[in-house]
C-alpha positions as CSV (number, residue, x, y, z in Angstrom):
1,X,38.4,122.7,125.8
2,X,37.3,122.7,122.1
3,X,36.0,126.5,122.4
4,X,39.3,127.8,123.8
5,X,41.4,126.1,121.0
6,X,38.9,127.6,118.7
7,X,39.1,131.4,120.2
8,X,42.8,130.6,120.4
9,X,43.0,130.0,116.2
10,X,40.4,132.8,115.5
11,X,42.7,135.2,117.5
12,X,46.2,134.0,115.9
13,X,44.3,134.4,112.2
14,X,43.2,137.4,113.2
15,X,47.1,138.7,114.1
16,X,48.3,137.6,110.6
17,X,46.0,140.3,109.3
18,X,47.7,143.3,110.8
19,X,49.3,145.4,108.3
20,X,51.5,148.5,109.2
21,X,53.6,151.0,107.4
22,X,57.0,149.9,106.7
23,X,59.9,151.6,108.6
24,X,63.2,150.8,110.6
25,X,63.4,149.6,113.6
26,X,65.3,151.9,116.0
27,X,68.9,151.6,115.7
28,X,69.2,150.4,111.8
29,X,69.8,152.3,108.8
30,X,68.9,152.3,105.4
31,X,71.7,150.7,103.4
32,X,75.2,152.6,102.2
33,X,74.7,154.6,98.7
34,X,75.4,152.8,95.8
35,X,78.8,153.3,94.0
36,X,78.6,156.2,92.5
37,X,75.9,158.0,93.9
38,X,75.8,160.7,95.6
39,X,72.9,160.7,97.8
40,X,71.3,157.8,100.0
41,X,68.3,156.5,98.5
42,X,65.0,157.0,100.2
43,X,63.0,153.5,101.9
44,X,60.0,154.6,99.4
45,X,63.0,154.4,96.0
46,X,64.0,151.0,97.1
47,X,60.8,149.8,97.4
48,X,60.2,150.9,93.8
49,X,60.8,148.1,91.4
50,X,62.7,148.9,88.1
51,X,60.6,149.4,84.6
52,X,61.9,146.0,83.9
53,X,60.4,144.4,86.5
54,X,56.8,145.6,85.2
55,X,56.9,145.9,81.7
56,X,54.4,147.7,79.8
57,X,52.0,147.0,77.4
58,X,53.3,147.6,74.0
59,X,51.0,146.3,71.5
60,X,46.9,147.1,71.0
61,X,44.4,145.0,71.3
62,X,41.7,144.5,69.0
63,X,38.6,146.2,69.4
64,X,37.2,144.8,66.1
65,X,37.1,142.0,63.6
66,X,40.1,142.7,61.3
67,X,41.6,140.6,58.1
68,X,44.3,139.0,58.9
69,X,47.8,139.5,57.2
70,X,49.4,136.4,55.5
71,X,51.4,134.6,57.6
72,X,54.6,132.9,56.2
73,X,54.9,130.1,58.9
74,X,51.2,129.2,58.2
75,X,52.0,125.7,56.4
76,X,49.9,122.9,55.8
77,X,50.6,119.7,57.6
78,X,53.1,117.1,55.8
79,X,51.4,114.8,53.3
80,X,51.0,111.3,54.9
81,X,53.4,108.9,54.3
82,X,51.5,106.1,55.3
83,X,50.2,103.9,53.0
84,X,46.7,103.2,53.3
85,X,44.6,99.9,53.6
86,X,43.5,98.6,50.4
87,X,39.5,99.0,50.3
88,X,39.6,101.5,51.6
C-alpha cells in the first residue's frame, strides 16, 4: 500500500513540472484595445512588464578603493547627559 501511495506522489510532482507555451484556449480572445489605440496588442506585449516594473541600474559600482566625499549628515553622537558615578 505504501509503494503505490509513493508512485502515486512521485507522479503528481512530476505533473507540476510540466511547462508549456502560453496561448488561448479555443474560443477566447485576447482582451479589447485599450482607449485610444488603434491596434490590439499582441499576447507576447502584454506579457511584457513596463520599464517601471524593472528599473535599471543607475549608479556604478566601485571597482576600487576611493576617498570618500564629506558627508554633511555624518555627526557625532550627542554628548552624554548622564552624570557619571563619582570614583569613577
Amino acid at each position: 500500500m505504501r509503494k503505490v501511495a509513493v508512485i502515486l506522489m512521485v507522479l503528481a510532482l512530476a505533473a507540476c513540472g510540466q511547462r508549456s507555451a502560453l496561448a488561448l484556449k479555443p474560443g477566447q480572445q485576447l482582451p479589447p484595445a485599450p482607449y485610444g489605440r488603434a491596434d490590439k496588442p499582441a499576447a507576447a506585449e502584454l506579457l511584457k512588464l513596463p520599464t517601471q516594473a524593472i528599473p535599471e541600474r543607475s549608479v556604478e559600482l566601485r571597482t576600487k578603493s576611493e576617498q570618500r566625499e564629506d558627508d554633511p549628515f555624518d555627526l557625532p553622537p550627542p554628548e552624554s547627559t548622564t552624570p557619571t558615578a563619582p570614583g569613577k
